[in-house]
C-alpha positions, 0 to 999 in steps of 0.5 A, spaced: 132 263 582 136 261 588 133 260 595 138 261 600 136 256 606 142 260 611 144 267 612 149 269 611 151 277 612 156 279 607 157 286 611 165 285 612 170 282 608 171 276 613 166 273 616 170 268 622 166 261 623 168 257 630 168 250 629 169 249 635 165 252 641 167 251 647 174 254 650 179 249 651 180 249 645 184 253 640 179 257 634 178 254 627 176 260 622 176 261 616 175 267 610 169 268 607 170 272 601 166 279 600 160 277 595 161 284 592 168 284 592 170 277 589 174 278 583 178 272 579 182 269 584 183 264 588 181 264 596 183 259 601 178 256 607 177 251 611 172 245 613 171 239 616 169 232 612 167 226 617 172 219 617 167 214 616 174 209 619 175 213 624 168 215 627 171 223 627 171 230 624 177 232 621 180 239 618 181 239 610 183 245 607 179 248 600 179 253 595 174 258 591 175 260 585 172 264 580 174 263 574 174 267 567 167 265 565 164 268 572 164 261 575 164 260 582 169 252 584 170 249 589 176 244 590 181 241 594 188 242 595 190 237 589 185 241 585 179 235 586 173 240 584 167 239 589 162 243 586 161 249 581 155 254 581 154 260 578 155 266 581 148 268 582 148 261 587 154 263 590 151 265 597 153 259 603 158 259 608 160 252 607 164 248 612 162 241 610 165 238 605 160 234 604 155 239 604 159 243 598 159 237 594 152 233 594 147 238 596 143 241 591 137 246 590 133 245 583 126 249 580 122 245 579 116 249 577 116 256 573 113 262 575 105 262 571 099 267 573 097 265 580 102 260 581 109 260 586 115 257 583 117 251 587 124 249 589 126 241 591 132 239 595 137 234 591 142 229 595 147 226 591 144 227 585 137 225 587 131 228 587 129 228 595 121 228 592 117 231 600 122 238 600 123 244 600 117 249 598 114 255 595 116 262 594 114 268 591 119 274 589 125 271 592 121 270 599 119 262 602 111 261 603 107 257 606 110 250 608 116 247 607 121 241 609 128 244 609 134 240 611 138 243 618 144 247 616 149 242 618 146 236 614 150 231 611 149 223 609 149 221 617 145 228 619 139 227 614 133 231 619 129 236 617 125 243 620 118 243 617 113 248 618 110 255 615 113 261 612 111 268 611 114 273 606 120 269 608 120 268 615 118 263 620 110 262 624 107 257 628 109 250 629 115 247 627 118 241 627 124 237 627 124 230 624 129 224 624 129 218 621 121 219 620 120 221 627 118 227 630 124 229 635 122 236 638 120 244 635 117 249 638 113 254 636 114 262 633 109 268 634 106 272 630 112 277 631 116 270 627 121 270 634 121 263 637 117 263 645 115 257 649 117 250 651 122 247 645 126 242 643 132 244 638 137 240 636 144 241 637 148 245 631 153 240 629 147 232 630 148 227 627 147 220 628 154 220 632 152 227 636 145 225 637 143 231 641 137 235 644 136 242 647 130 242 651 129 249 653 124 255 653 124 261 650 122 269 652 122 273 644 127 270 642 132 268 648 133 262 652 131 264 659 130 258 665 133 251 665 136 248 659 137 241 659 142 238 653 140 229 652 143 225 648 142 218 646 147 213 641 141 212 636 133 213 635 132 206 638 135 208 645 132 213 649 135 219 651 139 221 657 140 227 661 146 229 659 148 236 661 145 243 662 144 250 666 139 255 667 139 263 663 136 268 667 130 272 664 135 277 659 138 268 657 145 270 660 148 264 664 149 266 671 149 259 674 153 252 675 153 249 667 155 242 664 157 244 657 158 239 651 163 240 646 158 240 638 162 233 636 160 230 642 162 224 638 168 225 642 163 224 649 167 230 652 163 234 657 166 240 662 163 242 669 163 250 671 160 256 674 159 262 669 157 269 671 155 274 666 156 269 660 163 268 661 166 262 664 170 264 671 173 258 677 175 251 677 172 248 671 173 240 669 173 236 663 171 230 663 171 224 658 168 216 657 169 211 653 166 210 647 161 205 647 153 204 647 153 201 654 159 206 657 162 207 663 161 214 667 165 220 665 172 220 668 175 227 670 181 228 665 183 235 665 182 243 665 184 248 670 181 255 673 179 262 669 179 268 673 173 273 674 174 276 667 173 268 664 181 268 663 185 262 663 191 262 669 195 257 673 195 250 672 190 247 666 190 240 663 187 241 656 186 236 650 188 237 644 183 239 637 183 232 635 181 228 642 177 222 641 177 215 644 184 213 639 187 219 640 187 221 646 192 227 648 192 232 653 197 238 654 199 240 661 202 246 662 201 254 666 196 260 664 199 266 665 192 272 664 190 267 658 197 266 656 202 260 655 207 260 659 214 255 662 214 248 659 208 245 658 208 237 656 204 232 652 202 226 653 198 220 649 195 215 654 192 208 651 187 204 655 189 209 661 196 208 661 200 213 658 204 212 652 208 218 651 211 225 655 214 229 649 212 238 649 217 243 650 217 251 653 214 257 652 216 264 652 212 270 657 208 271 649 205 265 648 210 263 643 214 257 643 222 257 644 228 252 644 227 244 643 220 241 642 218 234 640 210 235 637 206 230 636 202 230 629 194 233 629 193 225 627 196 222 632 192 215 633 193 207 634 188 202 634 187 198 640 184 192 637 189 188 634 185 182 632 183 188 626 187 191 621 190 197 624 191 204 621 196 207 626 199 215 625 203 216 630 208 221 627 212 225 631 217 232 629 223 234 633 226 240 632 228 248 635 223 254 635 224 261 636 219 266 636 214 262 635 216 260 628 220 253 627 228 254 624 233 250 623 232 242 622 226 238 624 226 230 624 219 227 623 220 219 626 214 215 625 213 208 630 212 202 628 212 196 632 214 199 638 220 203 635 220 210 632 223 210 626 226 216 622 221 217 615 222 224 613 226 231 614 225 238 613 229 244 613 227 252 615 229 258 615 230 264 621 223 266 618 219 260 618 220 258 612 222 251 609 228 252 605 232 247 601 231 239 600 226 236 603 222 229 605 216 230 607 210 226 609 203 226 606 197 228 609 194 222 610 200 218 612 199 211 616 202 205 617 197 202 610 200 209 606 207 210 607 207 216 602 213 220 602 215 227 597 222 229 595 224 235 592 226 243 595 223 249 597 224 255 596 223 262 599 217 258 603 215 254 596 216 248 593 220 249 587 222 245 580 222 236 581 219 233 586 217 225 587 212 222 590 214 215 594 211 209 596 213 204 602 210 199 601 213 194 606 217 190 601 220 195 597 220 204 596 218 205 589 216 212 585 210 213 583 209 219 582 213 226 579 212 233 576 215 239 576 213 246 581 213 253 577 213 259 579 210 260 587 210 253 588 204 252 581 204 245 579 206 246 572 206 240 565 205 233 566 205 231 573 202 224 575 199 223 582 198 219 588 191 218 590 190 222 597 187 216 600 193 211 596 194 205 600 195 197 600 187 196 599 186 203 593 193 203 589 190 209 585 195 214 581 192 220 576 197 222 569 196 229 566 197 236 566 197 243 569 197 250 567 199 255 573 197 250 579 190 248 575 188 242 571 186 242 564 186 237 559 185 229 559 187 226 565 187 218 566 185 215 572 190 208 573 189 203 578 194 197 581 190 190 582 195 185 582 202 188 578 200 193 574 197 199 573 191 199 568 187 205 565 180 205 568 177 212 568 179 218 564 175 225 563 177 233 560 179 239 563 177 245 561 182 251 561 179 254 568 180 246 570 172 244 570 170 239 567 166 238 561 164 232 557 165 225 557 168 222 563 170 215 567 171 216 574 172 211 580 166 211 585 168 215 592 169 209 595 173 205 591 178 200 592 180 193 591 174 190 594 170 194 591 171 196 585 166 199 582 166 206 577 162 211 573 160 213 566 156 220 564 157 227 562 159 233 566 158 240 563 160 246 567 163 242 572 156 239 574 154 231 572 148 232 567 143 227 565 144 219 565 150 217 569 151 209 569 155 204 573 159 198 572 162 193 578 167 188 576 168 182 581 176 182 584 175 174 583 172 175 576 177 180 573 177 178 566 170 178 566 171 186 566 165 191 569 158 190 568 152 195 569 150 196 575 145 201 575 143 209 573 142 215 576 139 221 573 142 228 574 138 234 574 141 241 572 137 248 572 
């Protein structure tokens, strides 16, 4: 039996989630596949994973498929399993990737004559022994500790209180890290009334937010306040808020926060019937536990039907303290219009002014200059630095790109030209391509050679390495019919780089992994076969396998050994660390953990 611990409608065939919830910025969704209507296939998504470097969100395209044998996968781009479930599991709206990887729930206690099956909370392999609760008939009774919904390694708060057939009553609390931070009480109508505390849809360790508010059946009414503190060992601090009026519309002056207020992004405006309508201000801080005031660095007006016109200055998606873009152009009814610029500022100086125009349909027309989504530099020079600063170059038409685009990277204060691409009148790229990886920066300068063509990629393609001294090819295979990867193929790791050298050697049968894989890794001159596992024909892995822990790298290495079966690690799974200056000494165990499977 599966509890579901969210709600998901499945009424329509797309359901859309925002990610993002305030309006300047653009809308992220995703398709969530009709539970009744998901056939063998394979359905693109999109979620967030947290970079642990950068301190941010970033957007990682997924995909769920159901296999032959009615299973239900989950994986990445580059075919990287993340989780398989039954079907009768298949019941969530993920947009967290940890989430889809490491939460679990298991049954722990049968149905018997007067007794409730029980369900207990697993992260990461590990049985968490205080969660979860009781049910009876598919429905939660009496108490329970259930994980918020956006719950994650560095968002591990819980709402405890009562179920009733199923639904909320009396008290609740919201605990984290073992301290009670707010809750509330429901009626004996199970609809939230009075005096609560709520934590914010997106907390966590770095969005460290709280809604105190009061509610009427089940709607805001009154005043809001929104506080924030940077951890539990300091206190919190007014931070935003407004008033709802009896039936919780807004219809007052509001100081609104982006959900990833890592980002420490607030907007200040007025709001009539909901809608946001006059001048609105975005406003920015440095990141920092003792911060500096917030500083006005853009927005614009919206009209009385809460419609962008005139003058805006907006931040890009990706907006945080290392990346700090804006783009400055006219609205025109809720539409782009004329020449908008781009611009990256560092340490208050601005670095660079690239953009391009836009025709009266909000599309982009002639010569742009764009900046890629992961435009970045380091300011503290004494450290490492991973800098991204990647822009393209070319001419749209119709909102579509054409012709030649140039992708130039800085480094050392100089752009540089690292790749090229080629598309045709309706879009798509065409012919000979180099390309740069997802995840390139100046530490992983990977690169892909090969041809599109009709929009996919076709026949041979190479994987390049620039590694400062040298370009060298690591990797190769062949791309089938549309774009399926197809026979032998070696890879780069995704998060290739100087300090984590890791490539993968198998095969693929129509863009799927099956059979023996080989995991190398490159200490010092050459590649050593550290781990390896099989692939069933739907691409799940099953039986005996060696893998590299998430975290591996040269300082780092540490790997782990176990048995997988329908996608999912059973029983005992072991650890081994080798030291990077005791290398012939190999690895040694390190430890064990115990995988539990319903």
């Amino acid at each position: 039996m599966f509890i579901q611990y969210r709600q998901v409608i499945y009424s329509n065939k797309y359901i859309q989630y925002e990610f993002y919830k305030d309006q300047t910025q653009q809308t992220i969704t995703q398709i969530q596949i009709k539970f009744d209507d998901f056939s063998e296939g394979k359905y693109e998504q999109v979620g967030l994973l947290w970079d642990y470097y950068w301190n941010r969100y970033f957007q990682v395209q997924y995909y769920i498929t159901r296999t032959k044998k009615k299973l239900i996968k989950y994986s990445t781009n580059d075919e990287i399993n993340l989780r398989v479930d039954t079907l009768k599991n298949f019941a969530y709206s993920w947009n967290n990737l940890e989430q889809i990887k490491y939460l679990q729930w298991f049954e722990i206690q049968k149905s018997k004559i007067h007794q409730l099956d029980r369900l207990i909370l697993i992260w990461k392999g590990k049985m968490l022994e205080d969660t979860g609760g009781q049910y009876s008939n598919g429905l939660k009774q009496g108490y329970w500790k259930e994980p918020i919904e956006n719950y994650w390694t560095l968002s591990q708060a819980y709402q405890i209180g009562l179920y009733q057939d199923g639904k909320r009553f009396g008290i609740w609390i919201n605990v984290y890290e073992d301290q009670v931070i707010g809750g509330g009480t429901y009626d004996d109508k199970h609809n939230k009334n009075g005096k609560w505390i709520e934590l914010s849809e997106n907390f966590s360790s770095n969005s460290y937010i709280t809604y105190n508010g009061e509610y009427k059946n089940n709607k805001k009414i009154d005043k809001l306040e929104i506080n924030y503190r940077f951890s539990s060992i300091y206190q919190f601090e007014w931070i935003g808020g407004g008033s709802y009026n009896q039936e919780g519309i807004k219809n007052c002056f509001w100081i609104d926060l982006i959900e990833n207020f890592y980002r420490q992004v607030i907007f200040k405006g007025d709001y009539q019937n909901n809608k946001k309508i006059g001048k609105w201000g975005t406003y920015y801080r440095t990141e920092g536990i003792f911060s500096c005031d917030f500083q006005l660095i853009g927005g614009g007006s919206y009209d009385k039907t809460g419609i962008k016109v005139g003058q805006w200055i907006e931040l890009s998606n990706y907006f945080y303290n290392y990346s700090q873009v804006t783009y400055e152009g006219q609205y025109q009814n809720g539409k782009k219009i004329n020449q908008w610029v781009t611009k990256y500022k560092q340490k208050d100086q601005v670095q660079f002014i690239y953009g391009g125009e836009y025709d009266n349909e909000n599309m982009k027309k002639g010569f742009w200059i764009d900046l890629s989504d992961d435009f970045r530099q380091f300011q503290n020079y004494d450290i490492i630095n991973r800098d991204s600063q990647i822009v393209y170059q070319g001419m749209y038409h119709n909102g579509r790109k054409i012709g030649k685009w140039d992708i130039n990277f800085r480094e050392f204060n100089t752009f540089q030209q690292i790749g090229v691409t080629y598309y045709d009148e309706q879009g798509n790229k065409t012919g000979l391509q180099q390309e740069t990886s997802s995840s390139f920066f100046n530490l992983s300068q990977i690169v892909y050679r090969g041809e599109y063509y009709q929009g996919h990629k076709n026949g041979k393609w190479k994987s390049f390495w620039n590694n400062k001294l040298k370009v060298e090819q690591l990797g190769c295979g062949l791309y089938g019919e549309n774009g399926l990867k197809n026979g032998i193929w070696i890879e780069l790791s995704n998060d290739f780089n100087e300090d984590k050298q890791v490539i993968y050697k198998g095969e693929y049968n129509c863009g799927q992994k099956v059979g023996l894989w080989e995991t190398n890794f490159r200490f010092s001159q050459n590649f050593e076969e550290i781990g390896c596992g099989c692939y069933d024909d739907d691409g799940i892995q099953n039986g005996l396998w060696i893998e590299l822990d998430e975290d591996f790298s040269n300082s780092k290495q540490i790997i782990h050994r176990g048995e997988y079966k329908n996608g999912r690690k059973v029983e005992k799974w072991l650890e081994f660390k080798r030291d990077k200056l005791k290398i012939q000494e190999g690895f040694k165990n390190t430890g064990e953990t115990i995988y539990y499977q319903n």
